[in-house]
VMD Tcl script that builds the backbone (N, CA, C; Angstrom):
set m [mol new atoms 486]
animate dup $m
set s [atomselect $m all]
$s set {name element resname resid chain x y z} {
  {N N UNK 1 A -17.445 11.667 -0.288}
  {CA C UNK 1 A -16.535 12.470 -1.094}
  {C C UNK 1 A -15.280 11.648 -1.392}
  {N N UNK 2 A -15.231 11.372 -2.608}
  {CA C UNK 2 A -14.044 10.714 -3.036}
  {C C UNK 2 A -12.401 11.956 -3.210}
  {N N UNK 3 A -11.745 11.389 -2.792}
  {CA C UNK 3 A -10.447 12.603 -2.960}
  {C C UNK 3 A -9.331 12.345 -3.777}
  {N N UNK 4 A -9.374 12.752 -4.600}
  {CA C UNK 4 A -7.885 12.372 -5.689}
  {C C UNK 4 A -6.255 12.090 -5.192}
  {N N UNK 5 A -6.077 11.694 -5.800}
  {CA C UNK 5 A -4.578 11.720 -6.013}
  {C C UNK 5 A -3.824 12.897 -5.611}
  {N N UNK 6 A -4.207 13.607 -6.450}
  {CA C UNK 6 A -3.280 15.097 -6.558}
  {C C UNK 6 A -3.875 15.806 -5.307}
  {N N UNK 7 A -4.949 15.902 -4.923}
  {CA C UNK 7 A -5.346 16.326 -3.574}
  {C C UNK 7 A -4.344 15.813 -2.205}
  {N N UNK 8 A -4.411 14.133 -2.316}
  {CA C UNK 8 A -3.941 13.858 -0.844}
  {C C UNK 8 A -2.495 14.160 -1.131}
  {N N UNK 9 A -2.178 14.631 -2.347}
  {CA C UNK 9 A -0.578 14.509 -2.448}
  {C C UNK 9 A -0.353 16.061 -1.817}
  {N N UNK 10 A -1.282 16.832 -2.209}
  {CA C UNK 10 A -0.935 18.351 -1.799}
  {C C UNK 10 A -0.972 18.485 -0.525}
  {N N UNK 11 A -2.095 17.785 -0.032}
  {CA C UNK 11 A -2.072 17.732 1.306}
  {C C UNK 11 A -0.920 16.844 2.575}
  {N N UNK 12 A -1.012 15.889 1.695}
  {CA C UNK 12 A 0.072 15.008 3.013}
  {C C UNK 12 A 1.470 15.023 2.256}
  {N N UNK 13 A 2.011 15.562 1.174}
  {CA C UNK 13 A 3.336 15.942 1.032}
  {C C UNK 13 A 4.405 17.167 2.196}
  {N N UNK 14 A 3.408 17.930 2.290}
  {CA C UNK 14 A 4.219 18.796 3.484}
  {C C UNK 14 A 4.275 17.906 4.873}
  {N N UNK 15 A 3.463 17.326 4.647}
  {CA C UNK 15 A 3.090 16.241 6.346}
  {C C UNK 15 A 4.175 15.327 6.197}
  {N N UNK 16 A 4.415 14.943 5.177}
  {CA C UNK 16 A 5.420 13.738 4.990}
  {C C UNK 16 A 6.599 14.743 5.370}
  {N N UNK 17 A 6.800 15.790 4.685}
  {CA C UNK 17 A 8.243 16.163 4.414}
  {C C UNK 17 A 8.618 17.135 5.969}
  {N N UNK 18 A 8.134 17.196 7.197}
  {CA C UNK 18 A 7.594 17.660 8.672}
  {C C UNK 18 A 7.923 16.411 9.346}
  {N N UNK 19 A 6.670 15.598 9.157}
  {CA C UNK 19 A 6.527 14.325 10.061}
  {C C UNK 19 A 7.359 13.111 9.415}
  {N N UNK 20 A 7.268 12.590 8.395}
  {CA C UNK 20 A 7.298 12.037 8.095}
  {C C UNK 20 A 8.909 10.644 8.085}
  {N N UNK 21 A 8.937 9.665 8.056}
  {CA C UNK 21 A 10.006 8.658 8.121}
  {C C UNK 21 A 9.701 7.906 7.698}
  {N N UNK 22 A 11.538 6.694 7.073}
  {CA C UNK 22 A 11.591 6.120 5.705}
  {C C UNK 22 A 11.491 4.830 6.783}
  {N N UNK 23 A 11.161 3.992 6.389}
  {CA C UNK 23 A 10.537 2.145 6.790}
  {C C UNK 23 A 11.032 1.251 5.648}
  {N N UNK 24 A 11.505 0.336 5.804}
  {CA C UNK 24 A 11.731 -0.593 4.704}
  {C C UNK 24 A 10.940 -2.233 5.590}
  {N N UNK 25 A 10.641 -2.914 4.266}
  {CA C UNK 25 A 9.772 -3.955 5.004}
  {C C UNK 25 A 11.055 -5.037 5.873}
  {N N UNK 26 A 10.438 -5.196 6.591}
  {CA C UNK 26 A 10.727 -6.728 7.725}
  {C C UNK 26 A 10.684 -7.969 6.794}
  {N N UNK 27 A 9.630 -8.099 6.215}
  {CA C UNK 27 A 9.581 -9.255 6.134}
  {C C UNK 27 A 9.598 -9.574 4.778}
  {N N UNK 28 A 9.442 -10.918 4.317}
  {CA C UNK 28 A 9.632 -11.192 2.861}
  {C C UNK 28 A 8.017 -11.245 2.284}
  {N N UNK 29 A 7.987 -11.059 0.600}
  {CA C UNK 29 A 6.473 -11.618 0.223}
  {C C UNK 29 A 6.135 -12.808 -0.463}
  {N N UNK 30 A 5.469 -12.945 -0.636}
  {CA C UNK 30 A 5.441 -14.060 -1.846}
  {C C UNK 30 A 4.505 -13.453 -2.781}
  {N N UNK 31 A 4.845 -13.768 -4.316}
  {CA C UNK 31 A 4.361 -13.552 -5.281}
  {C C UNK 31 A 4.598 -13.876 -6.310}
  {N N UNK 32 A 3.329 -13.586 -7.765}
  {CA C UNK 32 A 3.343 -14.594 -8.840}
  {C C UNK 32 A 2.369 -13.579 -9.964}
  {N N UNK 33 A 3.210 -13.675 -11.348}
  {CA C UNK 33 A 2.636 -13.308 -12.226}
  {C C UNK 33 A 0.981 -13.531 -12.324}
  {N N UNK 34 A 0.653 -12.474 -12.934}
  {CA C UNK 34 A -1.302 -12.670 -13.450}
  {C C UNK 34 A -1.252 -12.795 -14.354}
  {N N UNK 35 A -2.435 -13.006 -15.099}
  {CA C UNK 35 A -3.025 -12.409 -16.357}
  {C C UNK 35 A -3.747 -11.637 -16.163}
  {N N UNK 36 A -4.501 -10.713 -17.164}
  {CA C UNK 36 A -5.106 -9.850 -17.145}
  {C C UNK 36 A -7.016 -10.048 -16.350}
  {N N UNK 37 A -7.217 -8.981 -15.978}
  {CA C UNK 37 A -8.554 -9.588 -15.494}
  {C C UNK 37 A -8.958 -10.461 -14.067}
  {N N UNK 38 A -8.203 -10.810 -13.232}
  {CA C UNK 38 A -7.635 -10.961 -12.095}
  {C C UNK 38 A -8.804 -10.279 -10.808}
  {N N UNK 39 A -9.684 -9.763 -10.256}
  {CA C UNK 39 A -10.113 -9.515 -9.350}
  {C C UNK 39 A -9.422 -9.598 -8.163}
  {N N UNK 40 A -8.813 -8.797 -7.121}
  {CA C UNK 40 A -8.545 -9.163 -6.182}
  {C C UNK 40 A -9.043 -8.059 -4.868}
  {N N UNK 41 A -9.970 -8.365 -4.366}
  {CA C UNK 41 A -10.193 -7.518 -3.231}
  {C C UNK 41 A -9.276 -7.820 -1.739}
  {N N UNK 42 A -8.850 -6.650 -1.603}
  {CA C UNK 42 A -7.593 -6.546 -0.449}
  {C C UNK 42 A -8.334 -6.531 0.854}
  {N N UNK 43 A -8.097 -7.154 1.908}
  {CA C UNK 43 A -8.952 -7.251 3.395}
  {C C UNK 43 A -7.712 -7.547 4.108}
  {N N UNK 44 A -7.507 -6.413 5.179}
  {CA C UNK 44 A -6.640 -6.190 6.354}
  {C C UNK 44 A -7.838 -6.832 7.526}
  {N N UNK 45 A -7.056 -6.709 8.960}
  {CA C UNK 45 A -7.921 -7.427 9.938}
  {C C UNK 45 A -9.123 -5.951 10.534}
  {N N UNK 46 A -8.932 -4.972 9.624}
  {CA C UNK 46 A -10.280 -4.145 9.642}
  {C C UNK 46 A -11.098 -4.293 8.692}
  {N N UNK 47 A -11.354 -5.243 7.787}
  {CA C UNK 47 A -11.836 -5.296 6.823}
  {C C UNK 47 A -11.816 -5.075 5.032}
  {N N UNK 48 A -12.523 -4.936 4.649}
  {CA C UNK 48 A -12.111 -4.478 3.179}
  {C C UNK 48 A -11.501 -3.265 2.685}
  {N N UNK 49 A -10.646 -3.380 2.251}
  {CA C UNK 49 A -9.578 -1.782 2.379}
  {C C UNK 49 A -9.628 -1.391 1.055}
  {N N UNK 50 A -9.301 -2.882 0.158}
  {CA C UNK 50 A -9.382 -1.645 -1.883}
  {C C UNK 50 A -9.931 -2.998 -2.699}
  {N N UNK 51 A -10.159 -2.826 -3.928}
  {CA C UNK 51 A -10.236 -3.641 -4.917}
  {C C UNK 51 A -9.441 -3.569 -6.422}
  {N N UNK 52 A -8.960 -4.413 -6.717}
  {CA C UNK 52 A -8.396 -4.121 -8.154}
  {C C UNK 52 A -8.389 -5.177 -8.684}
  {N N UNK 53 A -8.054 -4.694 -10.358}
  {CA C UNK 53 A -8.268 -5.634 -11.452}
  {C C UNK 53 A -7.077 -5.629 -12.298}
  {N N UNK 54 A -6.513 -6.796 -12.803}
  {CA C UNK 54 A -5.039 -6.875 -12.740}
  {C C UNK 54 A -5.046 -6.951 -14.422}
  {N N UNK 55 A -4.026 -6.036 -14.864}
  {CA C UNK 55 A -3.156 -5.757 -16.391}
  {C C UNK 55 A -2.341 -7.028 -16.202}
  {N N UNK 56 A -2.278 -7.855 -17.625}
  {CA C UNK 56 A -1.543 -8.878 -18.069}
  {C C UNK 56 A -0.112 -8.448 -17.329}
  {N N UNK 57 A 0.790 -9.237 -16.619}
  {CA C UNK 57 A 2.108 -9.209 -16.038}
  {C C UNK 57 A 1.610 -8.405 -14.383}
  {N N UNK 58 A 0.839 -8.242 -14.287}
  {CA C UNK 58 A 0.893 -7.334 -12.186}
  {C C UNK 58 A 0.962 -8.659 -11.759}
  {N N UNK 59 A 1.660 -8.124 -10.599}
  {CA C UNK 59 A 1.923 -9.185 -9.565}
  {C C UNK 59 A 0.784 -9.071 -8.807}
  {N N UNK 60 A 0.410 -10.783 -8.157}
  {CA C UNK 60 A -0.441 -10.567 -6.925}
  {C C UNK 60 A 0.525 -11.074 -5.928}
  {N N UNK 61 A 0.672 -10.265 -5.208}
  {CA C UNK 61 A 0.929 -10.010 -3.795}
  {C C UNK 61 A 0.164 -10.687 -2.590}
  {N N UNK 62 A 1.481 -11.524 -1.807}
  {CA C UNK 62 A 0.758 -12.183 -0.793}
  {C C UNK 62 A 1.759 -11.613 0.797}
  {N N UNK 63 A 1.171 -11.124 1.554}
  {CA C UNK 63 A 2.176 -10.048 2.763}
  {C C UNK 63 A 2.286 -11.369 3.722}
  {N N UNK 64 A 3.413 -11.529 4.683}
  {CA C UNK 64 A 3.464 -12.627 5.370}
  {C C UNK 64 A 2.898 -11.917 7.056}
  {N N UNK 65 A 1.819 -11.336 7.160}
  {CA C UNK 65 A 1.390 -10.878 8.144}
  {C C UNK 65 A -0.221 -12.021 8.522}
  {N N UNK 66 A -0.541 -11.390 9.900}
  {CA C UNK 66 A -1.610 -12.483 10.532}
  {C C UNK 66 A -2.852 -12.462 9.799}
  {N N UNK 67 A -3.341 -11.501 9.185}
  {CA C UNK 67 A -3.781 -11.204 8.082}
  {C C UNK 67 A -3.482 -11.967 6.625}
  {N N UNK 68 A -2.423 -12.036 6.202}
  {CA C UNK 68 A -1.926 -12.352 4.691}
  {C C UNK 68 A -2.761 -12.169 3.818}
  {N N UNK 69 A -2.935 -10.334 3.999}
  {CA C UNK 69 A -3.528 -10.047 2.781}
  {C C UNK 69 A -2.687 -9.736 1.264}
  {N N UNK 70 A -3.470 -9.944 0.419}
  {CA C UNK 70 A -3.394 -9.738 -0.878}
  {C C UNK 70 A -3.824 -8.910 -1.787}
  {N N UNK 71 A -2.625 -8.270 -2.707}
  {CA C UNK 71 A -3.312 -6.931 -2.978}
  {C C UNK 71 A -1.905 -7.192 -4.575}
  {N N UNK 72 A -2.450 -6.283 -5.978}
  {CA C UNK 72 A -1.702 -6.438 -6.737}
  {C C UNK 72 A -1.130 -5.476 -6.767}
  {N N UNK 73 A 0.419 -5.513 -7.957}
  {CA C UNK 73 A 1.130 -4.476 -7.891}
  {C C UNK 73 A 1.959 -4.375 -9.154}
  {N N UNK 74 A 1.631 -3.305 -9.975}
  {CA C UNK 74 A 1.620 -3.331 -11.447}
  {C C UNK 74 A 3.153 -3.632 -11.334}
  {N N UNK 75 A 3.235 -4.289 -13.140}
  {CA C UNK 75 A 4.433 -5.171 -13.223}
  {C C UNK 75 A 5.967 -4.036 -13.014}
  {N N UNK 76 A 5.788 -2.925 -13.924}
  {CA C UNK 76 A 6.886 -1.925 -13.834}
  {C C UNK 76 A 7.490 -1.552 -11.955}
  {N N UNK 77 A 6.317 -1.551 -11.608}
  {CA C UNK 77 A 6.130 -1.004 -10.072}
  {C C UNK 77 A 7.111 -2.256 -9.475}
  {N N UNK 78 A 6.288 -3.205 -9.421}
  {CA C UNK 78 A 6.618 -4.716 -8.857}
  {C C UNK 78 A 8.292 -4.302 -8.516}
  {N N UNK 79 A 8.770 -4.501 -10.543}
  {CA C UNK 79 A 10.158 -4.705 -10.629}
  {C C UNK 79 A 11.435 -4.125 -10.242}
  {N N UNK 80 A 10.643 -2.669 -9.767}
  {CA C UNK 80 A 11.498 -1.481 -9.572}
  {C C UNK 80 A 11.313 -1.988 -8.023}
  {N N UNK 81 A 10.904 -2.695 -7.107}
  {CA C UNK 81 A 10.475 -2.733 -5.537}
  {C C UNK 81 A 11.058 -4.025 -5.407}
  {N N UNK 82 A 11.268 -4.719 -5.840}
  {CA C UNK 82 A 11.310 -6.013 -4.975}
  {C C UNK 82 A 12.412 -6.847 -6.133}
  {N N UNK 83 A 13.254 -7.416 -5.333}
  {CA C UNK 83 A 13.621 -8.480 -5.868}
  {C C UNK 83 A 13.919 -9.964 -5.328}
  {N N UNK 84 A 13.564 -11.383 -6.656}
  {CA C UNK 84 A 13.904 -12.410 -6.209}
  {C C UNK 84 A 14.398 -12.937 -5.370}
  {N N UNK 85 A 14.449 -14.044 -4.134}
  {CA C UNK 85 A 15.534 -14.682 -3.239}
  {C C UNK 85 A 15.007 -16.542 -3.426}
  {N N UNK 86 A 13.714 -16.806 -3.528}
  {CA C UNK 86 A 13.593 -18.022 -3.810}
  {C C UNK 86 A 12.155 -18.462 -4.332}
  {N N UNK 87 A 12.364 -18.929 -5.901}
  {CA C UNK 87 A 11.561 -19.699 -6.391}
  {C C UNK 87 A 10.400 -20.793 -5.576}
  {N N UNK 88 A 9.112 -20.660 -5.961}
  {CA C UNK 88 A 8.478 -21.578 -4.767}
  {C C UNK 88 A 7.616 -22.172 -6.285}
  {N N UNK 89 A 6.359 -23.447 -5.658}
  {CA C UNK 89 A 5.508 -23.920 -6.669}
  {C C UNK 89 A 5.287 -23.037 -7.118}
  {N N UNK 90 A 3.894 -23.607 -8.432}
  {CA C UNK 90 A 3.103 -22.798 -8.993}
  {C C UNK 90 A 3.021 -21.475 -9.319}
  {N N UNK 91 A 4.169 -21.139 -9.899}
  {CA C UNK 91 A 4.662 -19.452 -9.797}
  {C C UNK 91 A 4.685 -18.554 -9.450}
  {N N UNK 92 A 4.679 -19.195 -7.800}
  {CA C UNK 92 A 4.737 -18.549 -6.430}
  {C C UNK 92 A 6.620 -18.501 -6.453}
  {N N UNK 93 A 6.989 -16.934 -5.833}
  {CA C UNK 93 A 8.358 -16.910 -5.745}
  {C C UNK 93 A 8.572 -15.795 -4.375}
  {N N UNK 94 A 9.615 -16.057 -3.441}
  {CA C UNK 94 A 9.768 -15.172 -2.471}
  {C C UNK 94 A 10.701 -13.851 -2.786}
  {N N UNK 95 A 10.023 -12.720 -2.681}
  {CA C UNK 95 A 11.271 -11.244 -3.034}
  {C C UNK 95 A 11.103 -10.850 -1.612}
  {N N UNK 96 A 11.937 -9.947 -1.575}
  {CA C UNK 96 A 12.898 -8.951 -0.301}
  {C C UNK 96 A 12.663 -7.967 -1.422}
  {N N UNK 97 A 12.475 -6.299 -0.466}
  {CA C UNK 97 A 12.230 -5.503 -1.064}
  {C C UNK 97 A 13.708 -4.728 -1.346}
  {N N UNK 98 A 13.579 -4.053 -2.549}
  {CA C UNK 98 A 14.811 -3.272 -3.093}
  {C C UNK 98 A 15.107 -2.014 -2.047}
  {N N UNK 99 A 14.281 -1.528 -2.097}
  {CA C UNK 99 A 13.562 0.383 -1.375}
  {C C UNK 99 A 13.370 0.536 -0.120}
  {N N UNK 100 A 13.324 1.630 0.101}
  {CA C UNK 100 A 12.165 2.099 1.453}
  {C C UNK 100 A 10.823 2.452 0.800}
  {N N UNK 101 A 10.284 3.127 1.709}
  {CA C UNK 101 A 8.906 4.216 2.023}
  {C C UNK 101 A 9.026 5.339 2.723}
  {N N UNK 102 A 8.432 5.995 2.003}
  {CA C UNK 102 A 7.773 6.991 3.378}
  {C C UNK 102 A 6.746 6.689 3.770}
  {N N UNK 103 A 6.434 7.002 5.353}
  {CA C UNK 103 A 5.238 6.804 5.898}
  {C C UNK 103 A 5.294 7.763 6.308}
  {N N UNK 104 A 3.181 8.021 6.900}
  {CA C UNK 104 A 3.078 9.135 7.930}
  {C C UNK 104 A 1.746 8.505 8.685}
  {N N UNK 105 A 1.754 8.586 9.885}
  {CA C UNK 105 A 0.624 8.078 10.004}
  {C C UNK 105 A -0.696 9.180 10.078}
  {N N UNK 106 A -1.776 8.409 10.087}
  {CA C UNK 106 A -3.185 9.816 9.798}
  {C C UNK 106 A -3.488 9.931 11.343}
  {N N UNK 107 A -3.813 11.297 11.292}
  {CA C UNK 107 A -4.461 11.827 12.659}
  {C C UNK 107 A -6.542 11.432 12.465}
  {N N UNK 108 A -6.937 12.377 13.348}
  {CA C UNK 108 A -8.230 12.224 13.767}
  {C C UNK 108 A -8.527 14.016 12.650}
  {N N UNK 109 A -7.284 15.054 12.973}
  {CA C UNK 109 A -7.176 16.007 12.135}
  {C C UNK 109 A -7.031 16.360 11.042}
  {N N UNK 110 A -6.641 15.287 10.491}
  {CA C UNK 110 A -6.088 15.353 9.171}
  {C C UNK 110 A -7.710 14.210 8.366}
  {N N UNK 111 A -8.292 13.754 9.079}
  {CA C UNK 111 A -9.437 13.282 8.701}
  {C C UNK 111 A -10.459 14.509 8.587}
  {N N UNK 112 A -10.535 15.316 9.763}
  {CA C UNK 112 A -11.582 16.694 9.320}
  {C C UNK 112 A -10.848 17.697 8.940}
  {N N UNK 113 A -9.599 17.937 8.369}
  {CA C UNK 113 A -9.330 18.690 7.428}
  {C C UNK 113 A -10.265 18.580 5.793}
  {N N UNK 114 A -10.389 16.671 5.753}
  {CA C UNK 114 A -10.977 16.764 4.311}
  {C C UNK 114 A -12.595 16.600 4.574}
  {N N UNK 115 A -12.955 17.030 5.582}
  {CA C UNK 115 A -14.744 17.249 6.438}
  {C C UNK 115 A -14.851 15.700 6.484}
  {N N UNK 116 A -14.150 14.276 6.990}
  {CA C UNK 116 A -14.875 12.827 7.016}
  {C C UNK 116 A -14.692 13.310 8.778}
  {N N UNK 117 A -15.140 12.120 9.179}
  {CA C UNK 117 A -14.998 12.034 10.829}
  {C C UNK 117 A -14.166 10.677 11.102}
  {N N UNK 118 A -14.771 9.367 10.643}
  {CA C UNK 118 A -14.313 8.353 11.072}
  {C C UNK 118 A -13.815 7.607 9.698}
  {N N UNK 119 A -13.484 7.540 8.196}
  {CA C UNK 119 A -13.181 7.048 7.431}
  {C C UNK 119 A -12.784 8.622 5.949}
  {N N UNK 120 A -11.538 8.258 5.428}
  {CA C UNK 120 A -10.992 9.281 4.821}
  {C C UNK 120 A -11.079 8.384 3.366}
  {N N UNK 121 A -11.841 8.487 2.235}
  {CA C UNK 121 A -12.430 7.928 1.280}
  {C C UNK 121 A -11.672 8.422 0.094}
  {N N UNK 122 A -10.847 7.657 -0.853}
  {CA C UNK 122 A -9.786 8.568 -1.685}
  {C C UNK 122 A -9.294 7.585 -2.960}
  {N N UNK 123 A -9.029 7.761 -3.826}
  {CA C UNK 123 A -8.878 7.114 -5.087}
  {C C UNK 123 A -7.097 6.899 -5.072}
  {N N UNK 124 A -7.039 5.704 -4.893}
  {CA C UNK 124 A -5.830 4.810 -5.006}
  {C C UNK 124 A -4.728 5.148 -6.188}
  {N N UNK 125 A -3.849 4.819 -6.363}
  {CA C UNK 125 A -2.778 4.864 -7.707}
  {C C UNK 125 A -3.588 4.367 -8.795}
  {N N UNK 126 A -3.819 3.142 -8.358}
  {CA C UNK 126 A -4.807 2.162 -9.570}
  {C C UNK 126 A -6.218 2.579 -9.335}
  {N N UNK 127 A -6.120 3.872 -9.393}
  {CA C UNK 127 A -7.569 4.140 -9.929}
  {C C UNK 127 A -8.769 3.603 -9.100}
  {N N UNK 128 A -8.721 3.004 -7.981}
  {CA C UNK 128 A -10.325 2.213 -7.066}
  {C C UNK 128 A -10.327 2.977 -6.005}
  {N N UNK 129 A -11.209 3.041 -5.469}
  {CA C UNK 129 A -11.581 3.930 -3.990}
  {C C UNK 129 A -10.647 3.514 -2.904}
  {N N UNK 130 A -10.195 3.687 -1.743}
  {CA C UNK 130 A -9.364 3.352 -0.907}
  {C C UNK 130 A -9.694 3.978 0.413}
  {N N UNK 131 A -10.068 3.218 1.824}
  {CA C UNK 131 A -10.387 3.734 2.543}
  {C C UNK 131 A -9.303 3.746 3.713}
  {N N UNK 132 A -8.845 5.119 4.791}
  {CA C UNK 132 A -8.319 4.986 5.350}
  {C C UNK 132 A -8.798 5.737 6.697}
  {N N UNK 133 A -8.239 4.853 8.178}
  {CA C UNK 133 A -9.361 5.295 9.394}
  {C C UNK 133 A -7.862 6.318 9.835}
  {N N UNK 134 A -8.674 6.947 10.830}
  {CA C UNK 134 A -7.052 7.709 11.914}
  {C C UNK 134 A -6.265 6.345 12.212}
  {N N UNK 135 A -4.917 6.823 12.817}
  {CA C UNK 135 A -4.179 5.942 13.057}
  {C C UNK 135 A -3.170 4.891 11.861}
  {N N UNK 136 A -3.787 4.907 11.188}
  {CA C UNK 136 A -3.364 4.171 9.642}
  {C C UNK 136 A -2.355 4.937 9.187}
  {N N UNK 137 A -1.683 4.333 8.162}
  {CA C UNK 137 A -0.505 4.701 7.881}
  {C C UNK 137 A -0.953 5.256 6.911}
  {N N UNK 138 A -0.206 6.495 6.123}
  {CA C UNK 138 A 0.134 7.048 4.375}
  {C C UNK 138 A 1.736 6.730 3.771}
  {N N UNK 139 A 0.897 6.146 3.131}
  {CA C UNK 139 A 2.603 5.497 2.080}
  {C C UNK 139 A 2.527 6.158 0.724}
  {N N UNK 140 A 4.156 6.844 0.995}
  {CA C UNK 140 A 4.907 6.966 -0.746}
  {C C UNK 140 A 5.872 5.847 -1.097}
  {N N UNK 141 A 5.997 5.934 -2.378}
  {CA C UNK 141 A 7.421 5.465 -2.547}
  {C C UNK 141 A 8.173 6.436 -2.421}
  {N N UNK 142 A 9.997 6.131 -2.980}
  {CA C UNK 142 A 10.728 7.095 -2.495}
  {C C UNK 142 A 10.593 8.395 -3.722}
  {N N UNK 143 A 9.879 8.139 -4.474}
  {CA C UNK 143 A 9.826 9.311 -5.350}
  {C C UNK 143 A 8.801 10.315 -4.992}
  {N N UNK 144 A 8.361 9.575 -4.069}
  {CA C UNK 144 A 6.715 10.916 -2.947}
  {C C UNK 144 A 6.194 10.719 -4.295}
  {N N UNK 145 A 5.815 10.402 -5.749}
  {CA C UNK 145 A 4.594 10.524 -6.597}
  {C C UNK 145 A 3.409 9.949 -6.482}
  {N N UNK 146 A 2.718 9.358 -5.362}
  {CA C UNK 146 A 1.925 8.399 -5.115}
  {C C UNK 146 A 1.210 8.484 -4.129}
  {N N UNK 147 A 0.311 8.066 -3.270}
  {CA C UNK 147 A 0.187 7.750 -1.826}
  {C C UNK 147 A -1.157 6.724 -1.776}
  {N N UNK 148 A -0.828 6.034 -0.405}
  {CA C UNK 148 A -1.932 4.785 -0.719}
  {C C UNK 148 A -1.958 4.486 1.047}
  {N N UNK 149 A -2.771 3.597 1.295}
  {CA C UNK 149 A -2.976 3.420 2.978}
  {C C UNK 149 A -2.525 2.210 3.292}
  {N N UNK 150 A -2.049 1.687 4.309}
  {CA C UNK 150 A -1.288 0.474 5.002}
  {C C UNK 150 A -2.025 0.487 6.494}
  {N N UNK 151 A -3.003 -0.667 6.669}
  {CA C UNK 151 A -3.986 -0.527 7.990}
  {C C UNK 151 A -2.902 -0.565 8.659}
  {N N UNK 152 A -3.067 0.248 9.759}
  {CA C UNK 152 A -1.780 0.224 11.219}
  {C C UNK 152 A -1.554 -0.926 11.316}
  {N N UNK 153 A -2.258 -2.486 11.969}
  {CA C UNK 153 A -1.915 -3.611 12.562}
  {C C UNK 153 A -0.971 -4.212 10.992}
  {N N UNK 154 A -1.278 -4.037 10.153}
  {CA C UNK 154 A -0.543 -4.736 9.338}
  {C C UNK 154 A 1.068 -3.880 8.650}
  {N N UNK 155 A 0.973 -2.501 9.160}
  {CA C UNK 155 A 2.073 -2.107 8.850}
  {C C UNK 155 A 3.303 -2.155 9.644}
  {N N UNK 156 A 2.692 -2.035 11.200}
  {CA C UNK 156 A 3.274 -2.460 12.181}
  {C C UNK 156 A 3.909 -3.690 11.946}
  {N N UNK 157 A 3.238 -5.170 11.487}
  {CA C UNK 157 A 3.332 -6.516 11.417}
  {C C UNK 157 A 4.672 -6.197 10.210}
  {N N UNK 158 A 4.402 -5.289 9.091}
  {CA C UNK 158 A 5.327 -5.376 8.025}
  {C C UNK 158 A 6.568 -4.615 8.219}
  {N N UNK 159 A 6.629 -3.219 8.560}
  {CA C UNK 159 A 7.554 -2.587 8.282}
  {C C UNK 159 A 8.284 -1.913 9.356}
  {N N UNK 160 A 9.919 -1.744 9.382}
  {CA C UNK 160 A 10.332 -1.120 10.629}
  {C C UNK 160 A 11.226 0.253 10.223}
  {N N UNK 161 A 11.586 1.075 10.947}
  {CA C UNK 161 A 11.969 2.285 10.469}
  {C C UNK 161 A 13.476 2.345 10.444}
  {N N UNK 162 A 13.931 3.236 9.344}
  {CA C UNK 162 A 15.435 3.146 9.249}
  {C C UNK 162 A 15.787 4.490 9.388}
}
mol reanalyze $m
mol bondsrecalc $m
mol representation Tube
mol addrep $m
C-alpha cells in the first residue's frame, strides 16, 4: 500500500504538532547543479531508501555522514534551505543550512496505524515511493507542507535539536 502525501500529512501533522521538535543540521553539504535527467538512487546504511530523477537546475546533494548519501533537491527548494560558504572543484560547492525542521520520530504504532508491520511505504514530495522502518525520523520543513524520512543513523549523524 502506497500512502500519499496528504495522508501522512493528516496523520503525522497532529504528531508533529504533540511530539514533535525543530533540529537544524550539524553539519555542512556539498553540492552541485544537474541537468535534467540525472538518476540518483539514495542509500542510507539500511539500504535503499528513494529514487529520483532530476529537473534541469536540482541540486544533487552530497550529506557529510558515514554513509554520504546522496539524494536531490529541487532548485526553488535547494535555494530557500541552504546557503553558500565555499566554492569547491567541478561545481561542487559547500552550503550551511538557512532553516530548521521538524522532526518526529516513527513508532512501531504509528506503522500499524497504516496496517504495515515492519516498513511504512509512502510517496515522497518528488513523487517516488519512500520507505520508512520504526525508529526513523519524519521530516517537515518549517512550513509542515511536506514530509519525507531521514534513516535514524544518518539523522542522528546530521542533525541536532534547538
Amino acid at each position: 500500500m502506497k500512502i500519499s502525501q496528504k495522508n501522512m500529512l493528516d496523520y503525522f501533522l497532529p504528531k508533529v504538532e504533540r511530539e514533535g521538535k525543530k533540529f537544524k543540521k550539524k553539519t555542512l553539504i556539498k553540492a552541485k547543479s544537474t541537468q535534467a535527467g540525472l538518476e540518483i538512487v539514495t542509500k542510507t546504511s539500511d539500504g535503499i531508501e528513494s529514487k529520483n530523477v532530476s529537473e534541469e537546475g536540482d541540486y544533487l546533494v552530497e550529506n557529510q555522514t558515514s554513509t554520504g548519501e546522496k539524494y536531490l533537491v529541487r532548485k526553488k527548494m535547494f535555494e530557500r534551505k541552504y546557503e553558500i560558504k565555499q566554492a569547491l572543484s567541478e561545481g561542487w560547492a559547500v552550503y550551511a543550512p538557512k532553516d530548521f525542521i521538524w522532526a518526529v520520530q516513527l513508532s512501531s504504532g504509528d506503522l500499524t496505524h497504516f496496517g504495515q508491520t515492519d516498513i511504512l511505504d509512502f510517496m515522497a514530495p518528488w513523487d517516488e515511493l519512500i520507505i520508512a522502518k520504526a525508529f526513523d525520523y519524519l521530516v517537515l520543513p518549517p512550513e509542515k507542507d511536506e514530509i519525507y524520512r531521514i534513516a535514524k543513523k544518518e539523522f542522528e549523524e546530521t542533525y541536532q535539536e534547538i
